[in-house]
VOTIVO-154309 format. One record per residue: x negated, y, z of N, C-alpha, C in turn; residue in three letters; residue number from 1. Coordinates in Angstrom, 2 decimals, m for minus. Example, Ala and Ser with C-alpha at 12.3 -4.5 7.8 and 13.67 -1.06 7.14 Angstrom:
<atoms>
- m13.19	m5.69	7.80	m12.30	m4.50	7.80	m13.20	m3.30	7.80	ala	1
- m12.85	m2.25	7.08	m13.67	m1.06	7.14	m12.90	0.03	7.87	ser	2
</atoms>
This chain:
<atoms>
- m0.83	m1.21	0.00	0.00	0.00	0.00	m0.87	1.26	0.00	unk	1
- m1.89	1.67	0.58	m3.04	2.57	0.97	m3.61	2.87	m0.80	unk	2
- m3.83	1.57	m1.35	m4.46	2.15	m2.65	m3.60	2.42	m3.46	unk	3
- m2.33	1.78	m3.42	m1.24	2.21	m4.14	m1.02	3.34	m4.15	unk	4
- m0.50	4.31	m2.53	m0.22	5.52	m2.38	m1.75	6.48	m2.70	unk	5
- m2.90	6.53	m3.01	m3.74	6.76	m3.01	m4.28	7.51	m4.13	unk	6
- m2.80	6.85	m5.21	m2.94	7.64	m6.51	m1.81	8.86	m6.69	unk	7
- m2.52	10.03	m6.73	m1.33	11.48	m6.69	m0.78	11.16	m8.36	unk	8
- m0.58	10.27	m9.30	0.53	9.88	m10.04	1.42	9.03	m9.36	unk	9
- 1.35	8.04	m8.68	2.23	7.53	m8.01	3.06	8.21	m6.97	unk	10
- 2.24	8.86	m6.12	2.82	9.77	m5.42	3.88	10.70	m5.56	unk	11
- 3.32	11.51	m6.71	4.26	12.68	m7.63	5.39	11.69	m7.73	unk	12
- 5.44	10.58	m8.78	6.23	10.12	m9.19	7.46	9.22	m8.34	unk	13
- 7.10	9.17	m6.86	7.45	8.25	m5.88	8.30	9.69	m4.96	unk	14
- 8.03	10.97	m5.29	8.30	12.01	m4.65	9.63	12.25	m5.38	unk	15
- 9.15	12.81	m6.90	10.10	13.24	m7.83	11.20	11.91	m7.45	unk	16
- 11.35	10.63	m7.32	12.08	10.06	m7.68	13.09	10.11	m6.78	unk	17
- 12.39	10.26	m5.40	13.26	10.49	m3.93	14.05	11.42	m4.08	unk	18
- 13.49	12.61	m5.16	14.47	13.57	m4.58	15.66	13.41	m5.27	unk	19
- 15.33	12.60	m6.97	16.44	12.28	m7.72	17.16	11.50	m7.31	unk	20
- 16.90	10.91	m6.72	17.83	9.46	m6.16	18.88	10.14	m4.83	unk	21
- 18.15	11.30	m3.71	19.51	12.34	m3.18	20.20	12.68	m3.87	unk	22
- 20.02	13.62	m4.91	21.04	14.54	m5.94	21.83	13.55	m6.63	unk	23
- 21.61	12.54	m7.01	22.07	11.20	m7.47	23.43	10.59	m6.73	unk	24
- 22.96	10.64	m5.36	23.61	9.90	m4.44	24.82	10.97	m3.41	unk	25
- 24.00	12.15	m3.50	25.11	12.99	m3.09	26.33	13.08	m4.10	unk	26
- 25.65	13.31	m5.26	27.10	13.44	m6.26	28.01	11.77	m5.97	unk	27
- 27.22	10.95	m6.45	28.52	9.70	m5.84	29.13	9.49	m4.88	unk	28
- 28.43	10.20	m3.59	29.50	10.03	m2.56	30.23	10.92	m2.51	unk	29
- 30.22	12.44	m3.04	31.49	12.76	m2.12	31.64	13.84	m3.57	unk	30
- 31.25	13.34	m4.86	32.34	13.92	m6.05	33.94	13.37	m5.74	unk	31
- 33.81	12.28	m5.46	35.24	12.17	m5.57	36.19	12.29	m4.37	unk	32
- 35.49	12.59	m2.81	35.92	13.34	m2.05	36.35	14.73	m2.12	unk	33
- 36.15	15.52	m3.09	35.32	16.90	m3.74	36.78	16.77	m4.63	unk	34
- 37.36	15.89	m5.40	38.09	15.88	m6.49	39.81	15.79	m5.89	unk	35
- 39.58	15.09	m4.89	40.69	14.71	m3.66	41.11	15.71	m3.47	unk	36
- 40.10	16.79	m2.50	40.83	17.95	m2.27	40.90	19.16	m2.82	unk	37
- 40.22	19.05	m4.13	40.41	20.04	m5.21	42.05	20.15	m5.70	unk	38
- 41.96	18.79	m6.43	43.09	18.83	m6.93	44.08	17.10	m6.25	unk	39
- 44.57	17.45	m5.76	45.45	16.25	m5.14	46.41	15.95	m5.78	unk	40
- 47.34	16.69	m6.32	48.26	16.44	m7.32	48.18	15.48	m8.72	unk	41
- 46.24	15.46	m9.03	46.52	15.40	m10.13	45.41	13.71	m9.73	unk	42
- 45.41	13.49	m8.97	44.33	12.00	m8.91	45.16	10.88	m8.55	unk	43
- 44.76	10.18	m9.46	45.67	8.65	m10.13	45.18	7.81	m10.67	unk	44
- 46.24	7.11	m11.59	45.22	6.14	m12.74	44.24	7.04	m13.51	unk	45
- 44.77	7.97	m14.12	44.49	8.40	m15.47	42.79	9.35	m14.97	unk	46
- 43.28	9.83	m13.58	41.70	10.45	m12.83	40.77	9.04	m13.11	unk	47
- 40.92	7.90	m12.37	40.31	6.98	m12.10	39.30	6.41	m13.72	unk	48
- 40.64	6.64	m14.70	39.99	6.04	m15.85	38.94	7.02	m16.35	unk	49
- 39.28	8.58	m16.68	38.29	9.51	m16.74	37.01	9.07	m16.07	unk	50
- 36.89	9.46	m14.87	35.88	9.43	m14.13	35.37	8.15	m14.30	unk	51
- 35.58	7.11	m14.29	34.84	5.55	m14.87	34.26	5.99	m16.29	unk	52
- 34.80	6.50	m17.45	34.10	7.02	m18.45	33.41	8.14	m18.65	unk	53
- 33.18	9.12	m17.39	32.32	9.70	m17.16	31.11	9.16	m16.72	unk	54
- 30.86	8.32	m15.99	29.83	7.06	m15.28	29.12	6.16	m16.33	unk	55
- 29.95	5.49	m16.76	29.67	4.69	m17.84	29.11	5.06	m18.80	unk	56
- 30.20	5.81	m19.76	29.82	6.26	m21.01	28.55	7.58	m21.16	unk	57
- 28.56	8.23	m20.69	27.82	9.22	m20.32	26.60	8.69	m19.70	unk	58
- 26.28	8.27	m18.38	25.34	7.74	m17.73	24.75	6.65	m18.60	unk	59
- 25.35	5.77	m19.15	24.49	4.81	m20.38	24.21	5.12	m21.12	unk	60
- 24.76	6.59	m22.07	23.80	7.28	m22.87	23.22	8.06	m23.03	unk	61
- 22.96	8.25	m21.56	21.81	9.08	m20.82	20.92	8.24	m21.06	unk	62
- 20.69	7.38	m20.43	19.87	6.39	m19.93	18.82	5.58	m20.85	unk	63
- 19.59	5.97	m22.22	19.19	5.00	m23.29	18.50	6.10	m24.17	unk	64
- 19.52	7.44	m23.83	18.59	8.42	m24.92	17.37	9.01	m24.55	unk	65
- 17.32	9.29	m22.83	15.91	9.37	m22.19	14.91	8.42	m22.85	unk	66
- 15.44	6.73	m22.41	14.24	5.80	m23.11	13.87	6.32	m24.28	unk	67
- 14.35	6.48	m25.51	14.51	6.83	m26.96	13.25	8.06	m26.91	unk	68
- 13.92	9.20	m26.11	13.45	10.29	m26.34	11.77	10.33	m26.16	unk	69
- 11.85	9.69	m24.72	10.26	9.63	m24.31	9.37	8.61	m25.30	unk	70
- 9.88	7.38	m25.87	9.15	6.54	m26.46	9.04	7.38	m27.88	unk	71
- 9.68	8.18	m28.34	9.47	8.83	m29.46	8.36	10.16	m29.57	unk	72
- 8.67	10.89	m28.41	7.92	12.20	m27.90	6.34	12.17	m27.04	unk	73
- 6.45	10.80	m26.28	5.37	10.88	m25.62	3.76	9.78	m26.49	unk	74
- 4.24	9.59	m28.02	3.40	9.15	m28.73	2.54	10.21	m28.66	unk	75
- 2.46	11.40	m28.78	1.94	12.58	m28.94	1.18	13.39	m27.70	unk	76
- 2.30	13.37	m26.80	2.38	13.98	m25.45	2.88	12.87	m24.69	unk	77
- 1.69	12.87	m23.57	1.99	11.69	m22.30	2.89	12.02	m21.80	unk	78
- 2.70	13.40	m21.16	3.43	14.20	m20.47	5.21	14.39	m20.39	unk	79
- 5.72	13.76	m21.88	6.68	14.16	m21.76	7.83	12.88	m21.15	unk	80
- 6.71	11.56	m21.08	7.90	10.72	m19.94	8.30	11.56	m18.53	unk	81
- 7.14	12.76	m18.00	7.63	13.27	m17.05	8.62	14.80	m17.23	unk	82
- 8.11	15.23	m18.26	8.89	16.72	m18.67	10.29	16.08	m19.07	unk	83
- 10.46	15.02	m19.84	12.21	15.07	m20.14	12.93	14.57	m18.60	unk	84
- 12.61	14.23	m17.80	12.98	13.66	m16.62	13.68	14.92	m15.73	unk	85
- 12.09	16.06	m15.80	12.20	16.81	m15.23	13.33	17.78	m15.95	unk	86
- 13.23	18.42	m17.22	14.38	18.46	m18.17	15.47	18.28	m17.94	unk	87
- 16.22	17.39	m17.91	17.51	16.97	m17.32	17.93	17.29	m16.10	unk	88
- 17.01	17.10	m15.21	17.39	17.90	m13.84	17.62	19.21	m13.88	unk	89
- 17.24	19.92	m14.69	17.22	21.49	m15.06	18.33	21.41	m15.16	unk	90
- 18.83	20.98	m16.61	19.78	20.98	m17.80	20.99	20.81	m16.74	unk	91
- 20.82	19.67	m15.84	21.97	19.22	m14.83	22.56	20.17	m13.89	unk	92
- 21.92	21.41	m13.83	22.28	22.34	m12.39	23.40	23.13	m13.00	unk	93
- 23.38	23.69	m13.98	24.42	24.69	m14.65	26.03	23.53	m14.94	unk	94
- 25.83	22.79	m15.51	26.77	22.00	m15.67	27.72	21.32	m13.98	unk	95
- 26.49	21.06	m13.48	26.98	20.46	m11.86	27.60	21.51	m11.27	unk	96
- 27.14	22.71	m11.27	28.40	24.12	m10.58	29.68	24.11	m11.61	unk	97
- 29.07	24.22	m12.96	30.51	24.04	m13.68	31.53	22.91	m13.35	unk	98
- 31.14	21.95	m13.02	31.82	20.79	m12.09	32.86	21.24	m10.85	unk	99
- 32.21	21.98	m10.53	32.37	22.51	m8.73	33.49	23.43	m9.00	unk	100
- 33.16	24.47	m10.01	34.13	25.73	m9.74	35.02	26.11	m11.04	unk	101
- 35.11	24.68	m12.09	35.85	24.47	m13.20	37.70	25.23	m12.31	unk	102
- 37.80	25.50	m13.47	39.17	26.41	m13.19	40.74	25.17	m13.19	unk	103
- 40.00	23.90	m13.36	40.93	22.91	m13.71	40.56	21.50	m14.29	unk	104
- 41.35	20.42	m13.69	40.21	19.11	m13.56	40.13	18.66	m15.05	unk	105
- 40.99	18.96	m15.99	40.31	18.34	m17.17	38.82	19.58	m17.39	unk	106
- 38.34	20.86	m17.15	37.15	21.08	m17.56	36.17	20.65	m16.24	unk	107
- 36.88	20.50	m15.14	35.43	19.67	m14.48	34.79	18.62	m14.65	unk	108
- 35.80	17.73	m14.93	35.73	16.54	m15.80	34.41	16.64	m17.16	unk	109
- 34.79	17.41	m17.75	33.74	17.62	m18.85	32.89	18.03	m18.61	unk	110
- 33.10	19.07	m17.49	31.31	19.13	m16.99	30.53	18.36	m16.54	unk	111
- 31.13	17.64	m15.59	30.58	16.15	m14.88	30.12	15.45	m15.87	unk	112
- 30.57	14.88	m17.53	30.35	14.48	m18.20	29.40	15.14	m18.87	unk	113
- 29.19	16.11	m19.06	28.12	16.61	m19.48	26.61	16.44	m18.36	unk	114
- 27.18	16.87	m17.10	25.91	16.56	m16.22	25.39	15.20	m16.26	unk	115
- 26.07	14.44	m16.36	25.61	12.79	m16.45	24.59	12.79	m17.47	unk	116
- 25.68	13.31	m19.08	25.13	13.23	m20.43	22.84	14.14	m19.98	unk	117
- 22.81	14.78	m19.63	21.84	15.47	m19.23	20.98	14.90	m18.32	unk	118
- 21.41	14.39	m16.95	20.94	14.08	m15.96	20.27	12.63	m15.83	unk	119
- 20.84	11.50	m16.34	20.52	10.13	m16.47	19.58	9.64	m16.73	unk	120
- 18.68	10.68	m18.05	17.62	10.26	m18.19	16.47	9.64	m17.91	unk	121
- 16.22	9.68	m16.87	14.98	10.04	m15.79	14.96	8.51	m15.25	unk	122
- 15.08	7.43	m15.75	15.11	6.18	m15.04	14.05	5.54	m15.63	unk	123
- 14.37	4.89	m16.56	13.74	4.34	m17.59	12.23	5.27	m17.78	unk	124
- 12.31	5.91	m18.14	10.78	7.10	m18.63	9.86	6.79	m17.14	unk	125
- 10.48	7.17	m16.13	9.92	6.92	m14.57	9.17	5.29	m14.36	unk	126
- 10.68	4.45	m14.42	9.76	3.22	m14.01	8.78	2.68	m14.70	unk	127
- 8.78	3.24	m16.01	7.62	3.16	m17.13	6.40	3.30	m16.27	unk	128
- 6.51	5.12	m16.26	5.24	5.63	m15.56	4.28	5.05	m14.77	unk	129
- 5.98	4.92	m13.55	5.20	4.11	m12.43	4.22	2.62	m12.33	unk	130
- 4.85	2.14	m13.61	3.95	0.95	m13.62	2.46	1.58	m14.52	unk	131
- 2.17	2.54	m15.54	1.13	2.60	m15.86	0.49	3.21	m15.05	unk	132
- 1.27	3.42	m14.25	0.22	4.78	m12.84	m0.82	4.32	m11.85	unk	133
- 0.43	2.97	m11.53	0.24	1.94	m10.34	m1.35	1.34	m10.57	unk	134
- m2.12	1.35	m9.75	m3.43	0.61	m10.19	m3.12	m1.09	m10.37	unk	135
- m4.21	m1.35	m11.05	m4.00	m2.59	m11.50	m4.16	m3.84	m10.29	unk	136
- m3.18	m4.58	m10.40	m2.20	m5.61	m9.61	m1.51	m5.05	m8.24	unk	137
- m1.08	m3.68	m8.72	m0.19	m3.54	m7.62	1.14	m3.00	m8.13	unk	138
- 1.40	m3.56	m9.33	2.66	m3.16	m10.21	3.82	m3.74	m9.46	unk	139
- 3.33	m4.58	m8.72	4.81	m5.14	m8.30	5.09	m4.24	m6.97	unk	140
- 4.27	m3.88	m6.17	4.58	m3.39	m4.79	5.08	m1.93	m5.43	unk	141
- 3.95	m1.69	m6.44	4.82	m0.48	m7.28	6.84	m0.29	m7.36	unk	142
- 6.92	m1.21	m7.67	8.60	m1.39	m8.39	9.62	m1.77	m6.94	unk	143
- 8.36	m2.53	m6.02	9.37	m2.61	m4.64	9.72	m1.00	m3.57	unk	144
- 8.37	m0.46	m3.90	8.76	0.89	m3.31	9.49	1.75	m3.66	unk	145
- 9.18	1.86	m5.41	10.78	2.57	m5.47	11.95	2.13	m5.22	unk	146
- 12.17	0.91	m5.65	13.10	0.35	m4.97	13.90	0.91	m3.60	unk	147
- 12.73	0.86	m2.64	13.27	1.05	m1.42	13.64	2.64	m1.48	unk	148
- 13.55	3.44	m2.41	13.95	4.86	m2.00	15.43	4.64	m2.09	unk	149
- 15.82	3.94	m2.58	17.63	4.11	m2.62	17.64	4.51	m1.07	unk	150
- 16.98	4.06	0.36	17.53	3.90	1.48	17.29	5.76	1.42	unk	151
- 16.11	6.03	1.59	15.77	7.87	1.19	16.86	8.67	0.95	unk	152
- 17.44	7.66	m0.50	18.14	8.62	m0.87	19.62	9.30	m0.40	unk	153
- 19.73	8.09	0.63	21.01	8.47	1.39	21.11	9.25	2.31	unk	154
- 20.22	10.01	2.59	19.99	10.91	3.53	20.73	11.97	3.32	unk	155
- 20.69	12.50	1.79	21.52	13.92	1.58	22.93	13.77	1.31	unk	156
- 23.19	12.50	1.16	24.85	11.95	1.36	25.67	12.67	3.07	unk	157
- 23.96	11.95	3.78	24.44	12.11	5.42	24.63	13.64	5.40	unk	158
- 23.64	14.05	5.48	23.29	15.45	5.58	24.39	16.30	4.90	unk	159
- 24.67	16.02	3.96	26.58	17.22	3.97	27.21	16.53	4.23	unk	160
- 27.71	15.22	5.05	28.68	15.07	6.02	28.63	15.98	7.32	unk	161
- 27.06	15.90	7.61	26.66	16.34	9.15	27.48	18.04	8.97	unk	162
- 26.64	18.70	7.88	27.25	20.08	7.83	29.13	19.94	7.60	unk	163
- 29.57	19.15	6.94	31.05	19.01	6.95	31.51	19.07	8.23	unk	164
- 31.07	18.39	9.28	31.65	18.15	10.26	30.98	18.98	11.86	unk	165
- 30.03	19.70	11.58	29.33	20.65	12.25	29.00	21.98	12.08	unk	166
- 28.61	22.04	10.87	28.10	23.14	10.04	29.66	23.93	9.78	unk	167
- 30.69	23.76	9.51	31.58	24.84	9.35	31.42	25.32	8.13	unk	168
- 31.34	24.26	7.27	30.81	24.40	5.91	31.35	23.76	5.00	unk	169
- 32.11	23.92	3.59	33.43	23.52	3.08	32.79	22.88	2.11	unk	170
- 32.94	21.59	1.42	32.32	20.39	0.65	31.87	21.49	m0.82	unk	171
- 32.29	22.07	m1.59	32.63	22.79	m2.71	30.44	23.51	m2.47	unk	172
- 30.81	24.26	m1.43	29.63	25.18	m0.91	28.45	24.08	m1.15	unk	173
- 28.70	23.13	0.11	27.86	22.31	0.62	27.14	21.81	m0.91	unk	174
- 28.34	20.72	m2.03	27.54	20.71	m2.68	26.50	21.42	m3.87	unk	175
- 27.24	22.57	m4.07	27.23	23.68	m4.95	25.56	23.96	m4.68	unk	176
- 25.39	24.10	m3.21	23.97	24.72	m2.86	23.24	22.85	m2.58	unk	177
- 23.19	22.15	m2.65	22.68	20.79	m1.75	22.04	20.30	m3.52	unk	178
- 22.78	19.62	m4.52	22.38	18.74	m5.47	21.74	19.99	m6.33	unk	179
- 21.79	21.60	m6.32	20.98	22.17	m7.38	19.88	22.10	m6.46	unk	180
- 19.69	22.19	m5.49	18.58	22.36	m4.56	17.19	20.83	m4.91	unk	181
- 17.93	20.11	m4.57	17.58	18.74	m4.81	17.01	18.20	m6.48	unk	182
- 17.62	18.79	m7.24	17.54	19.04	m8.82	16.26	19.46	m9.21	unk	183
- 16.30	20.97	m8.55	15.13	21.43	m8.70	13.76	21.03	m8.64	unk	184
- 13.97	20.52	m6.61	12.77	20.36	m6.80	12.24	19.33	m6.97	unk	185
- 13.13	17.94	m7.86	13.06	17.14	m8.20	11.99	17.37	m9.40	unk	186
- 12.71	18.26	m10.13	12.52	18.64	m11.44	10.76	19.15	m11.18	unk	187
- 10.35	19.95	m10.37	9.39	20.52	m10.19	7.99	19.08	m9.70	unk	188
- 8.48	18.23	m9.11	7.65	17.07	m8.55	7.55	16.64	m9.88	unk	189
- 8.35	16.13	m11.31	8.30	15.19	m12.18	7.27	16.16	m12.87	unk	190
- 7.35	17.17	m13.01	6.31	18.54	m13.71	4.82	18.45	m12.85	unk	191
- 4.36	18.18	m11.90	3.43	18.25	m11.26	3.07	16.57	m11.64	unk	192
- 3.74	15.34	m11.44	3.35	14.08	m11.83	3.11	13.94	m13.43	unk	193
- 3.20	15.01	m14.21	2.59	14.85	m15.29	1.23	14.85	m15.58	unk	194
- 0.66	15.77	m15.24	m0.85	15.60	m15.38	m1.77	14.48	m14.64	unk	195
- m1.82	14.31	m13.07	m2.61	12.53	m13.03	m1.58	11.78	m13.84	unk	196
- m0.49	11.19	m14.04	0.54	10.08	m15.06	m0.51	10.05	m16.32	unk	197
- m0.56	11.36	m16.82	m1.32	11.55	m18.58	m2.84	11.10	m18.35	unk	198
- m3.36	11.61	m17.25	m5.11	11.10	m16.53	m4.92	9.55	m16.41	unk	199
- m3.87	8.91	m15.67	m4.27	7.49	m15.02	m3.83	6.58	m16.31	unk	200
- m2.70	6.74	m17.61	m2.82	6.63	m18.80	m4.00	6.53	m19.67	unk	201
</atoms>
């Protein structure tokens, strides 16, 4: 573990991922707490089916066009398995408030779908990295540590409950300021793990 963590590409990339995996995890837990008491009138089947094809459809072709993008872009530039990662997290903050303060759930809906469409990327390009980053024969402890950030990442799930229920602080706010926050400096760690990633390459 010592030589593993030892490399500031792994690191960066073990950082950036933590923070994506909060902003990640905050939006799944409590978007649809968020949608409940937005609009109550209007959540049903027809919410349920939306929002499943917001997840799905969107998030899988995120996921696939990140792979695409980086295996096409980073022939040239190493760098850009970490810049489109970071990219999307950008791209994701404007759309994620449009989510929040849409005037009505069919355009939040589309924003959400758009944030996915933007945001998803960053999986595939990452666990790439991480394995060319990882020194040699520690690819596997590599893939178990990220792994374990899912537990990390539930922290900012907790953390706007805690303010929900202490803080005096209304879900809309909480997330409005919490997942761009998280975005960012997600976005900013995947930008700094570019240069050792392109060195240990």
């Amino acid at each position: 573990l010592r030589t593993l963590l030892a490399s500031p590409a792994v690191r960066w990339l073990l950082a950036a991922s933590t923070l994506r995996f909060m902003a990640g995890f905050c939006i799944g837990v409590w978007v649809v707490p968020f949608y409940r008491a937005q609009y109550p009138a209007q959540i049903g089947v027809r919410f349920a089916l939306l929002k499943a094809s917001v997840n799905g459809v969107a998030g899988a072709a995120s996921a696939a066009g990140g792979g695409y993008l980086t295996d096409r872009l980073s022939r040239s530039e190493q760098r850009m398995a970490q810049w489109i990662p970071a990219a999307g997290c950008v791209l994701a903050v404007p759309f994620w408030l449009g989510t929040m303060f849409a005037g009505s759930l069919e355009l939040s809906l589309a924003a959400l779908f758009a944030e996915y469409l933007v945001a998803e990327c960053w999986f595939g390009p990452t666990v790439s990295s991480l394995q060319r980053a990882a020194p040699a024969g520690a690819q596997g402890l590599a893939q178990g540590l990220f792994n374990t950030l899912t537990l990390a990442g539930n922290l900012a799930p907790a953390l706007v409950g805690y303010l929900l229920k202490y803080g005096n602080v209304e879900l809309p706010v909480a997330l409005a300021y919490i997942v761009p926050a998280l975005y960012a400096a997600s976005a900013l760690a995947f930008v700094v793990a570019g240069g050792p990633v392109a060195g240990a390459g």
